[in-house]
C-alpha positions as CSV (number, residue, x, y, z in Angstrom):
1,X,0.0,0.0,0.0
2,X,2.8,2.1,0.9
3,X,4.6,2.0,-2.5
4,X,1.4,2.7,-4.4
5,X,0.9,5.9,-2.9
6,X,4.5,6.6,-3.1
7,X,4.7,6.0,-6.4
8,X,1.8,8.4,-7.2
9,X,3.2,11.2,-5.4
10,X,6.0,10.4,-7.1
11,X,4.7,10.5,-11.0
12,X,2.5,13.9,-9.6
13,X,5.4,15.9,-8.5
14,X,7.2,14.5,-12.4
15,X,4.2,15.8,-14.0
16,X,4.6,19.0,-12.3
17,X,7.4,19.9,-13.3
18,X,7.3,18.5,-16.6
19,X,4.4,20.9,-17.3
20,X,5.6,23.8,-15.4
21,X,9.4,23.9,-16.2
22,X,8.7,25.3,-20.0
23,X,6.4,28.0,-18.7
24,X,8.7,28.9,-16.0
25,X,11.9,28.7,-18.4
26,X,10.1,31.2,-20.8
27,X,9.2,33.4,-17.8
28,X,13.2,33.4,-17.0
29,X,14.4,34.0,-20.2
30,X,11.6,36.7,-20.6
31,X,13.1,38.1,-17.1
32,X,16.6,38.7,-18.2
33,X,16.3,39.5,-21.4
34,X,14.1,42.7,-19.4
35,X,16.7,43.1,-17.4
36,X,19.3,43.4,-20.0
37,X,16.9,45.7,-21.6
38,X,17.0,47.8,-18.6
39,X,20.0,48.2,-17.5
40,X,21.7,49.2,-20.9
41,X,19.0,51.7,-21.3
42,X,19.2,52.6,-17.8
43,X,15.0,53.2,-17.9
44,X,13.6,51.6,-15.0
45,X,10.0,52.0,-14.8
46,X,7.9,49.2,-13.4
47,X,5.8,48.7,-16.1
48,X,8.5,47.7,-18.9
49,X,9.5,44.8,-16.5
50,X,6.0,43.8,-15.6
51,X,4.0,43.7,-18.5
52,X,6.6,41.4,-21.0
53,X,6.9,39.4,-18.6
54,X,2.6,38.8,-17.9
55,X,2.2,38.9,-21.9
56,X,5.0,35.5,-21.4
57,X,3.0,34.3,-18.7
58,X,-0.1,34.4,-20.3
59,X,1.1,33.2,-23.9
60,X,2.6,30.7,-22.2
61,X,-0.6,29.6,-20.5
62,X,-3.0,30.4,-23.6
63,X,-0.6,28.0,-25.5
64,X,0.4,25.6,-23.3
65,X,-3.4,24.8,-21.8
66,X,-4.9,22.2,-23.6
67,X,-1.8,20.0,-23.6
68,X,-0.9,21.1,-19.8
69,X,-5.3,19.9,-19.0
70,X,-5.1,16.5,-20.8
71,X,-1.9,15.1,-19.3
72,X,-3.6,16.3,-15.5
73,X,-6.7,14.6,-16.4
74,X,-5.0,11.5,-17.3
75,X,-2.6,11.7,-14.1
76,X,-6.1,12.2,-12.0
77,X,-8.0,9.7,-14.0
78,X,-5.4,7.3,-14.1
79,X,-5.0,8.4,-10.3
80,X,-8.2,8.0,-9.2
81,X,-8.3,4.4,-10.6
82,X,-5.5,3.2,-8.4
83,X,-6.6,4.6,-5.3
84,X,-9.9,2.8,-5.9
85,X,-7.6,-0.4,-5.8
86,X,-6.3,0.1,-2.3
């Protein structure tokens, strides 16, 4: 019983961060190339490091969704299934 449940945490916390590393990549990349922006212009108003980075998050997201949903449902289906096993 132990393993099972181990081995679910175990494949959830994979599927995080196989779904949330490229989003969180893109946000990193989109952070420094801001702040490379910034400090060789030397402008540092809020707003040019906020909003790239929200239009990333967002794109990211808008694209990302309907892949990022299916493999959760299956982890939760397939999930759910197990558990009913125990």
């Amino acid at each position: 019983m132990n393993g099972s449940l181990t081995t679910l945490v175990h494949e959830g916390i994979v599927l995080l961060t196989s779904t949330g590393g490229p989003l969180i990549a893109a946000l990193l990349v989109a952070g420094l190339a801001v702040g490379i922006f910034q400090a060789t212009t030397q402008i540092n108003d809020p707003a040019i490091g906020f909003l790239p980075r929200l239009g990333v998050a967002v794109g990211g997201a808008w694209l990302m969704g309907g892949w990022v949903l299916e493999r959760f449902a299956s982890y939760f289906a397939s999930a759910l299934q197990r558990m009913s096993q125990l």
